[in-house]
KESELO-287778 format. One record per atom (N, C-alpha, C, O): residue in one letter; x, y, z. Coordinates in pm, whole numbers, plus 50000, padded with zeros to 5 digits. Example, Ala and Ser with C-alpha at 12.3 -4.5 7.8 and 13.67 -1.06 7.14 Angstrom:
A513194943150780;A512304955050780;A513204967050780;A514244966850846;S512854977550708;S513674989450714;S512905000350787;S513415011450804;
//
This chain:
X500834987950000;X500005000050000;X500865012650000;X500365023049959;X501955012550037;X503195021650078;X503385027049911;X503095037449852;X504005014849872;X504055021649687;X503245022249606;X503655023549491;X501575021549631;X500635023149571;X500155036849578;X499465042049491;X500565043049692;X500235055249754;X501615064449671;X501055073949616;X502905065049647;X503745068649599;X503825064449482;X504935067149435;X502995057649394;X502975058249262;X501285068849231;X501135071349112;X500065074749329;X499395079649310;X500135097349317;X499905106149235;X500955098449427;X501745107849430;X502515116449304;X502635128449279;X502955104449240;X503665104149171;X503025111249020;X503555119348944;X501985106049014;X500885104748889;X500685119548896;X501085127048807;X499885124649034;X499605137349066;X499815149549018;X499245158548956;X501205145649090;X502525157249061;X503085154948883;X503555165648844;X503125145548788;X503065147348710;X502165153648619;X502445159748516;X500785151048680;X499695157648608;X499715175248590;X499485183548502;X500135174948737;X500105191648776;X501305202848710;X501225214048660;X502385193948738;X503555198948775;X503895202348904;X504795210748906;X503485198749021;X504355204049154;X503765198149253;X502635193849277;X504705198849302;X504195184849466;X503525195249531;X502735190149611;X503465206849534;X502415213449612;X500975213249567;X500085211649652;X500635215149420;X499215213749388;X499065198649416;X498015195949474;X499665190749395;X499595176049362;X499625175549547;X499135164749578;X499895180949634;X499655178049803;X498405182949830;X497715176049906;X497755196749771;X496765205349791;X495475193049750;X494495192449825;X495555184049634;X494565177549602;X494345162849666;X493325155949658;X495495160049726;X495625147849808;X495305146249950;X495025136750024;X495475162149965;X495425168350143;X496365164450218;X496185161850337;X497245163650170;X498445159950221;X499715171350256;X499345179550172;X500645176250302;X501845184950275;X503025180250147;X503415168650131;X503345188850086;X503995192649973;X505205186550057;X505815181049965;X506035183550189;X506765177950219;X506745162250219;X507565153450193;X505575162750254;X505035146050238;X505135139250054;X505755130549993;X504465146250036;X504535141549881;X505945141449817;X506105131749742;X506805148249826;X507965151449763;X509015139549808;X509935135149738;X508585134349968;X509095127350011;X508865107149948;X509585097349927;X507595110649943;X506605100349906;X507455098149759;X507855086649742;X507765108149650;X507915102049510;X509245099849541;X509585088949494;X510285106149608;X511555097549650;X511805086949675;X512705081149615;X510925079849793;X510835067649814;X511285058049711;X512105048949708;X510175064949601;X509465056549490;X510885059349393;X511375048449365;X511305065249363;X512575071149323;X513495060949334;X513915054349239;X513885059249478;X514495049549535;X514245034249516;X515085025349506;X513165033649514;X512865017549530;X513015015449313;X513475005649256;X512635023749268;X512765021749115;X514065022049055;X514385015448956;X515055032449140;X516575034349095;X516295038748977;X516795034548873;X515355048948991;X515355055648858;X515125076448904;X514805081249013;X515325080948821;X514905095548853;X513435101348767;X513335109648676;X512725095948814;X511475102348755;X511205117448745;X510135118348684;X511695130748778;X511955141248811;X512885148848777;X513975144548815;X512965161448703;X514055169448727;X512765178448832;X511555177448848;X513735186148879;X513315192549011;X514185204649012;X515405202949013;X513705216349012;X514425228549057;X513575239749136;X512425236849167;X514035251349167;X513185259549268;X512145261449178;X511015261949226;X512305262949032;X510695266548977;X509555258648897;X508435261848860;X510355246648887;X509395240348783;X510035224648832;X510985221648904;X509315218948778;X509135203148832;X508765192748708;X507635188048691;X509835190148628;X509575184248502;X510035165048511;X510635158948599;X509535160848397;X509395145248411;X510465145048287;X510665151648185;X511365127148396;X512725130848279;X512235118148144;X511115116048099;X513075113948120;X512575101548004;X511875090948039;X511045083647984;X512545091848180;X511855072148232;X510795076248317;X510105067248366;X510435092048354;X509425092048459;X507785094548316;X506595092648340;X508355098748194;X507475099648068;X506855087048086;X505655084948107;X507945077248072;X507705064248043;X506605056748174;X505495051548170;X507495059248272;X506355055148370;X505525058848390;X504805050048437;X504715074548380;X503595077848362;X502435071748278;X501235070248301;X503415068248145;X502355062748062;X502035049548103;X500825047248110;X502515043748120;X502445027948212;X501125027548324;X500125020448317;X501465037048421;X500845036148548;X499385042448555;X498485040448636;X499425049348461;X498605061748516;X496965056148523;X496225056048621;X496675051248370;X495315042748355;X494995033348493;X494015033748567;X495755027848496;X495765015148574;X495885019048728;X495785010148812;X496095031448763;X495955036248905;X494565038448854;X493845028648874;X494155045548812;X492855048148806;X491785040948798;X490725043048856;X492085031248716;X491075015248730;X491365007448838;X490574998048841;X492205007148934;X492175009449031;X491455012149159;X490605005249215;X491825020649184;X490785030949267;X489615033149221;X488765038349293;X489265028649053;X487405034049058;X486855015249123;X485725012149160;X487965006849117;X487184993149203;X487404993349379;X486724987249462;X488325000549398;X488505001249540;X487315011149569;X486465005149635;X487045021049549;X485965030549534;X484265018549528;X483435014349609;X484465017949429;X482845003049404;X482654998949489;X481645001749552;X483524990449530;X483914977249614;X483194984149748;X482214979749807;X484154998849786;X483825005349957;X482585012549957;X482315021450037;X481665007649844;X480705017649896;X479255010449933;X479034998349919;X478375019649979;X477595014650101;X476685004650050;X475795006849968;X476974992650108;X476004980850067;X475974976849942;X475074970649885;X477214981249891;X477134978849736;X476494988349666;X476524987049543;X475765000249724;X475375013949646;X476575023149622;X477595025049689;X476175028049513;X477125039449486;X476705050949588;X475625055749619;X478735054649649;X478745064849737;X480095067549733;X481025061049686;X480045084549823;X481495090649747;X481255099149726;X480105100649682;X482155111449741;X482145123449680;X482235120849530;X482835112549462;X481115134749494;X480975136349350;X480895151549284;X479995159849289;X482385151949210;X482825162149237;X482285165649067;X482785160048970;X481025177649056;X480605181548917;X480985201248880;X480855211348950;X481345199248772;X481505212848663;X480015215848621;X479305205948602;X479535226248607;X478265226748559;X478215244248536;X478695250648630;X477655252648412;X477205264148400;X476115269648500;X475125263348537;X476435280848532;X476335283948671;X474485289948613;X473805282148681;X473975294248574;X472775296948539;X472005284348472;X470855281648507;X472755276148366;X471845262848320;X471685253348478;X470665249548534;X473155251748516;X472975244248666;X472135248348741;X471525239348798;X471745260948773;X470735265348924;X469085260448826;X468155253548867;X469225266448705;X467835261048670;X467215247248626;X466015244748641;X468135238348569;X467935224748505;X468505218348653;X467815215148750;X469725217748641;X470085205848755;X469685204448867;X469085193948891;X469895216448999;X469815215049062;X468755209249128;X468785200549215;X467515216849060;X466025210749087;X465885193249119;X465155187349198;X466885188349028;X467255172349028;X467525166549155;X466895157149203;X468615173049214;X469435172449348;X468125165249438;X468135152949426;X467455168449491;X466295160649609;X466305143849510;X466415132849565;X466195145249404;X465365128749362;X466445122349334;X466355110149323;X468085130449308;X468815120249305;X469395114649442;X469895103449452;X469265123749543;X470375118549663;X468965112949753;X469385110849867;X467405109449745;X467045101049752;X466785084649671;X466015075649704;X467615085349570;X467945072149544;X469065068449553;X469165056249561;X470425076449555;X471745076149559;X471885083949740;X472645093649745;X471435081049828;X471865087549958;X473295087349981;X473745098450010;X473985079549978;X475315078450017;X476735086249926;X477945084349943;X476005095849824;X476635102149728;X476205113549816;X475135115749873;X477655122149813;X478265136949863;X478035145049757;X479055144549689;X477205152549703;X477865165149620;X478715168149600;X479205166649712;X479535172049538;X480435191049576;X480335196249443;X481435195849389;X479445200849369;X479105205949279;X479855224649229;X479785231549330;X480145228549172;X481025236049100;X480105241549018;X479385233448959;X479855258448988;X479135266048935;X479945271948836;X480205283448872;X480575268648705;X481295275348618;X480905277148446;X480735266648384;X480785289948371;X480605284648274;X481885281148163;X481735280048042;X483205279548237;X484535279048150;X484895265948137;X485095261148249;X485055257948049;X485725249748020;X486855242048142;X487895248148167;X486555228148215;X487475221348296;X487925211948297;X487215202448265;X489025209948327;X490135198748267;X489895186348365;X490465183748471;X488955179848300;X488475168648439;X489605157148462;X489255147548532;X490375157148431;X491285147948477;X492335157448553;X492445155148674;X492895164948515;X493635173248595;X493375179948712;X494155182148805;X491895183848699;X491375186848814;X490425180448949;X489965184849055;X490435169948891;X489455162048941;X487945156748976;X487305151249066;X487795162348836;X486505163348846;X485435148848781;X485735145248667;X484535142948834;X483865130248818;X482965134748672;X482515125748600;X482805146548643;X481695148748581;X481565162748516;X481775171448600;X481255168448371;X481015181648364;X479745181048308;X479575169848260;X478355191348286;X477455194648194;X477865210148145;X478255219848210;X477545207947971;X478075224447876;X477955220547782;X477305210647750;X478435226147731;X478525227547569;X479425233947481;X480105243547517;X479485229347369;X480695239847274;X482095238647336;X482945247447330;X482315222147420;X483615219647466;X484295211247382;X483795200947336;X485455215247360;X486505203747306;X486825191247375;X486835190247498;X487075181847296;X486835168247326;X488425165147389;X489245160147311;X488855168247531;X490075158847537;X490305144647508;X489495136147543;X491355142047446;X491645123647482;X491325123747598;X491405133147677;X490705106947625;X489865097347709;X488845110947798;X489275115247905;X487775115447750;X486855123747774;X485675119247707;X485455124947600;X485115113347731;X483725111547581;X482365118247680;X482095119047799;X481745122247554;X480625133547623;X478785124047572;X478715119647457;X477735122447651;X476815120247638;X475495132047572;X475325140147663;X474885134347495;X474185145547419;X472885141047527;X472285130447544;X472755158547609;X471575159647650;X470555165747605;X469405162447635;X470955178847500;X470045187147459;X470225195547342;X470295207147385;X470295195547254;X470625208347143;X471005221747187;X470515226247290;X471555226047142;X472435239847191;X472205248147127;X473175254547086;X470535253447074;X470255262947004;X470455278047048;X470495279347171;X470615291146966;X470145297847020;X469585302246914;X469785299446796;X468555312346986;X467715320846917;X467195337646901;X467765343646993;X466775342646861;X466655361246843;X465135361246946;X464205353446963;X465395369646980;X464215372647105;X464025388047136;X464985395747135;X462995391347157;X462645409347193;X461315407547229;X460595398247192;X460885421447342;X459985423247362;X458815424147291;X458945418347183;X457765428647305;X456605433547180;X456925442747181;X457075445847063;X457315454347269;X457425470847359;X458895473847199;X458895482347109;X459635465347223;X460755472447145;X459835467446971;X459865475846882;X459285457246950;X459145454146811;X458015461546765;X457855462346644;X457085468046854;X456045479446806;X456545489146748;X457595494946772;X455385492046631;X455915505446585;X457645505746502;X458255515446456;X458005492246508;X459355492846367;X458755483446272;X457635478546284;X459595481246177;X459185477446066;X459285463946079;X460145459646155;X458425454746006;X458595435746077;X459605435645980;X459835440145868;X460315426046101;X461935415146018;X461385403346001;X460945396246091;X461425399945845;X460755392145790;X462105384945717;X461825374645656;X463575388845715;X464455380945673;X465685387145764;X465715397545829;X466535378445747;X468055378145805;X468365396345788;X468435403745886;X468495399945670;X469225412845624;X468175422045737;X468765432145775;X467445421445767;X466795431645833;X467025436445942;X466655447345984;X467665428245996;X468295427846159;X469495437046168;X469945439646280;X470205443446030;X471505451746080;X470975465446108;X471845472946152;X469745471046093;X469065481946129;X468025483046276;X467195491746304;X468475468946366;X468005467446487;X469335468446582;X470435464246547;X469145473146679;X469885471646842;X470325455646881;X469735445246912;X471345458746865;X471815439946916;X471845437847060;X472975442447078;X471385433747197;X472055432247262;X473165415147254;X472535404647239;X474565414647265;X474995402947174;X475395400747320;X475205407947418;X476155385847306;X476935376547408;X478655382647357;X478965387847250;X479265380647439;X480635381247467;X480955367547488;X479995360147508;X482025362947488;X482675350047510;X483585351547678;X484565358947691;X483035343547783;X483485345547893;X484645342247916;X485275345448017;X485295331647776;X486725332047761;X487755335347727;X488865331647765;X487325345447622;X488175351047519;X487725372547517;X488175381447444;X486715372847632;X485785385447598;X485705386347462;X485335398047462;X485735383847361;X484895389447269;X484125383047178;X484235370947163;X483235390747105;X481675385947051;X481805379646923;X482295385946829;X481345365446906;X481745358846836;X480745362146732;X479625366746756;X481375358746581;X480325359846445;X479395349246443;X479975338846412;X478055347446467;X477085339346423;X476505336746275;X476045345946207;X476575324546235;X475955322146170;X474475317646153;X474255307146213;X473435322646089;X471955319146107;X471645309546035;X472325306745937;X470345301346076;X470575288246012;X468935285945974;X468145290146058;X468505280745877;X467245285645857;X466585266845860;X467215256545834;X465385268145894;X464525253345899;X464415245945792;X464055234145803;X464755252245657;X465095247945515;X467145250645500;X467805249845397;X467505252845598;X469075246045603;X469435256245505;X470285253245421;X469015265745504;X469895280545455;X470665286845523;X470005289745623;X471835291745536;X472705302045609;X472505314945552;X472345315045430;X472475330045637;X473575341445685;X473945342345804;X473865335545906;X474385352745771;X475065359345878;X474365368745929;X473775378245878;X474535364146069;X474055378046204;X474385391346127;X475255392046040;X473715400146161;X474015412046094;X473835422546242;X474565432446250;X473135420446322;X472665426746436;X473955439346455;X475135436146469;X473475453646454;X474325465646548;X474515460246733;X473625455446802;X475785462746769;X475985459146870;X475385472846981;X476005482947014;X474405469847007;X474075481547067;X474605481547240;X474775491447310;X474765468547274;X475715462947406;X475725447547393;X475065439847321;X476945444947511;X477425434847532;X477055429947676;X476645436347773;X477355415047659;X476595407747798;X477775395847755;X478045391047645;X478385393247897;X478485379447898;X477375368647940;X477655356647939;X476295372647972;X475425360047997;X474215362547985;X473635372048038;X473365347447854;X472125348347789;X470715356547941;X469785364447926;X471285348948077;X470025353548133;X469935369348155;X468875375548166;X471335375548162;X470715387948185;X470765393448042;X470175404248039;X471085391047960;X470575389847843;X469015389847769;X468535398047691;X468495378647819;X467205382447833;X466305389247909;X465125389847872;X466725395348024;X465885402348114;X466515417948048;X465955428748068;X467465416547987;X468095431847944;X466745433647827;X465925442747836;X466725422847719;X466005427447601;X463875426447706;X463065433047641;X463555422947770;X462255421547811;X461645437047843;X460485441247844;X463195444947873;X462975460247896;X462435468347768;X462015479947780;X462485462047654;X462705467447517;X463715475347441;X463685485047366;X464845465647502;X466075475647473;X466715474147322;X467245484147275;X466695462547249;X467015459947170;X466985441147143;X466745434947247;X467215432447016;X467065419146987;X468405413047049;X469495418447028;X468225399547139;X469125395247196;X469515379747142;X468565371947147;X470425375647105;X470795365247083;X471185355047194;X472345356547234;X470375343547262;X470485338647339;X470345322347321;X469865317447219;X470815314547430;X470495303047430;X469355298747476;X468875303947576;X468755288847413;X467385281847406;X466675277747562;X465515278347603;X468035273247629;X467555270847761;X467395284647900;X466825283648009;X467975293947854;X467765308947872;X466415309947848;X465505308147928;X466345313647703;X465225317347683;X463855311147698;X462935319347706;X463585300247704;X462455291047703;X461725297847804;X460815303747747;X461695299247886;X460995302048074;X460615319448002;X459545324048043;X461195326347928;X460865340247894;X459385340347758;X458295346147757;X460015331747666;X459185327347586;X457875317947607;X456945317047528;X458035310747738;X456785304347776;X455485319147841;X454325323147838;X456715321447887;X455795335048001;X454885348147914;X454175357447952;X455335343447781;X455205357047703;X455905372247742;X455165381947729;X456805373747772;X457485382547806;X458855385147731;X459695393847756;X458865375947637;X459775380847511;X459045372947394;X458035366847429;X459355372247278;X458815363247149;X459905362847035;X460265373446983;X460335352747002;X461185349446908;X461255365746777;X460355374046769;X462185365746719;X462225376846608;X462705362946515;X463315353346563;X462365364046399;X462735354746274;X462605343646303;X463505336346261;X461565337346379;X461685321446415;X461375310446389;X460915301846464;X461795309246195;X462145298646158;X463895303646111;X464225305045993;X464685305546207;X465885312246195;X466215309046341;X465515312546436;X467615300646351;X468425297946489;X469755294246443;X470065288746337;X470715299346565;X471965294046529;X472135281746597;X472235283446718;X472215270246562;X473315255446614;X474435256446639;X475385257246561;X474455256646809;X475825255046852;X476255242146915;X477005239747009;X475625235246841;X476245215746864;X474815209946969;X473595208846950;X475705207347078;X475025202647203;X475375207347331;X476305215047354;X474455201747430;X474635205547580;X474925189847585;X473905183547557;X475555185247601;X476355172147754;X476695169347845;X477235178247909;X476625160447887;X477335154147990;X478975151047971;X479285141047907;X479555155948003;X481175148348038;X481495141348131;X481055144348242;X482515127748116;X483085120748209;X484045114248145;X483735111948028;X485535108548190;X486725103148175;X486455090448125;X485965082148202;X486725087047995;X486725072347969;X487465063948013;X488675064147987;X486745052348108;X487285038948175;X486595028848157;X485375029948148;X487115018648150;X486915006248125;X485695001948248;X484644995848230;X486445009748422;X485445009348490;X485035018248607;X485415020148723;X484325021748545;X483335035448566;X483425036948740;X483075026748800;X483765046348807;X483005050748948;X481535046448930;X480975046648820;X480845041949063;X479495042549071;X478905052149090;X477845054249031;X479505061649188;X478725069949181;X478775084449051;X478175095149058;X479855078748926;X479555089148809;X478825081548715;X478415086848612;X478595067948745;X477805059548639;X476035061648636;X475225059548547;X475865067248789;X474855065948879;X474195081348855;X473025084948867;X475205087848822;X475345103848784;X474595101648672;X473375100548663;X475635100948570;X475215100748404;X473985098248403;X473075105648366;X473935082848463;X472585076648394;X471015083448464;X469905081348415;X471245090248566;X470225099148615;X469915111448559;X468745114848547;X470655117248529;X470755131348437;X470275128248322;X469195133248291;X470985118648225;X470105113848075;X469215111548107;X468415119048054;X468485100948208;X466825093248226;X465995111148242;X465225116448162;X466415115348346;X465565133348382;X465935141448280;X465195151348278;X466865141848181;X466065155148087;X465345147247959;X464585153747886;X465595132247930;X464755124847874;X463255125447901;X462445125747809;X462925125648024;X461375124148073;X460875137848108;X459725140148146;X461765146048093;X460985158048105;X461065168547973;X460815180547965;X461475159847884;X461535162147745;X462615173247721;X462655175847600;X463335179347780;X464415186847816;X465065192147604;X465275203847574;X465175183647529;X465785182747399;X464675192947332;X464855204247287;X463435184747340;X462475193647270;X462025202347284;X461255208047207;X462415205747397;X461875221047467;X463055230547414;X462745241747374;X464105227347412;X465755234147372;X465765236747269;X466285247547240;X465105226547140;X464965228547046;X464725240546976;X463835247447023;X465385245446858;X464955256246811;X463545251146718;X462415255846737;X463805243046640;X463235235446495;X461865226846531;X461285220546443;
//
């Protein structure tokens, strides 16, 4: 158990680069750990490490052993994990990424019906809408969209990732009806910003007969996020380009109404993320498959839907 624990060490601090993040995630001290891959150092007669005051790099044979070990700690521990949990139920911290406005409105609501069938599952749920490196960080699980696919990452499709043009009646009274794409560069945009890059990406419009233009919308302001986005345009401030699951709850209420709506942009999907293994944690298997069954039965896709 001694070098099972100093080859997880080991893995860590390679992932990270530094026995201190790689102690911070273990809960352990950065003395302990540093000590821990020595051991291992020792007992291998090899130098897995260059090591200096600023950086903490892997030499040829610690490359090599990484690639060796690393899967196989992990399949690992997701059976030692199985094996220890309660009565054979999945339990365990379950550590999720989730967009901090789709999460408070879709997921969370979930939370009561899953941890009464899964009781012995911990939360620790994470409110972000940026992109996270679930193996590096440790995370069991992400829901988003418009993410790049790391190696061993595979993503489950929960919902279409439409968005759509939306305005009050208050702002669309009294102008002239937009009855095509081109009409929109003589309207008030309120647009999205990119919370990663700040700036406002070019949309393409996509029509129910599979025609393209281009957004044309004046930027009359910027928002990083569809919900205040939509409560900005409900004022009658100008047409807002938003996501489907934003907007739906505005558009049910009548308090905004689509502008051009056989016209949406496709931005892929909303998913589920989790680390491909041979064998799964229970309690992220237990995850997944609860999240797909609930936006399945509550029709979650077709409501998102632009089309």
């Amino acid at each position: 158990m001694e070098t099972f624990s100093s080859i997880e060490c080991f893995v860590r601090s390679a992932e990270v680069g530094s026995f201190a993040e790689a102690a911070r995630r273990l809960s352990l001290t950065p003395a302990a750990v540093g000590k821990s891959v020595a051991k291992l150092e020792a007992h291998l007669g090899v130098r897995l490490f260059q090591r200096s005051t600023r950086s903490l790099t892997l030499t040829e044979a610690g490359q090599l052993f990484l690639g060796e070990v690393s899967s196989s700690l992990l399949t690992i521990q997701n059976a030692v994990a199985n094996l220890a949990s309660a009565e054979g139920r999945p339990a365990g911290t379950l550590k999720v990424s989730m967009g901090t406005v789709f999460g408070r409105l879709y997921v969370v609501p979930l939370l009561g019906e899953f941890l009464r069938r899964f009781p012995a599952i911990n939360p620790n749920w994470h409110f972000d809408n940026r992109q996270v490196d679930l193996i590096a960080q440790g995370f069991d699980a992400a829901i988003g969209g418009g993410f790049e696919l790391p190696q061993g990452v595979v993503a489950r499709k929960l919902t279409p990732a439409h968005r759509v043009l939306v305005a009050s009646a208050d702002y669309l009274a009294g102008r002239e009806a937009i009855v095509e794409p081109d009409d929109l560069k003589h309207h008030d945009g309120i647009l999205i910003r990119s919370p990663q890059t700040g700036r406002v990406r070019s949309w393409q419009l996509t029509s129910r007969t599979q025609q393209h233009s281009p957004l044309t919308l004046k930027a009359r302001m910027t928002m990083s996020d569809s919900e205040a986005a939509c409560a900005t345009a409900t004022q009658g401030l100008g047409i807002a380009l938003v996501s489907m699951p934003f907007a739906a709850g505005y558009l049910e209420a009548g308090t905004l109404q689509r502008v051009l709506p056989d016209w949406y942009v496709d931005d892929g999907n909303i998913s589920i993320y989790y680390a491909e293994h041979k064998l799964l944690p229970g309690k992220t298997r237990a995850f997944v498959d609860f999240i797909i069954e609930q936006f399945a039965e509550q029709g979650l896709g077709r409501r998102f839907s632009a089309v």
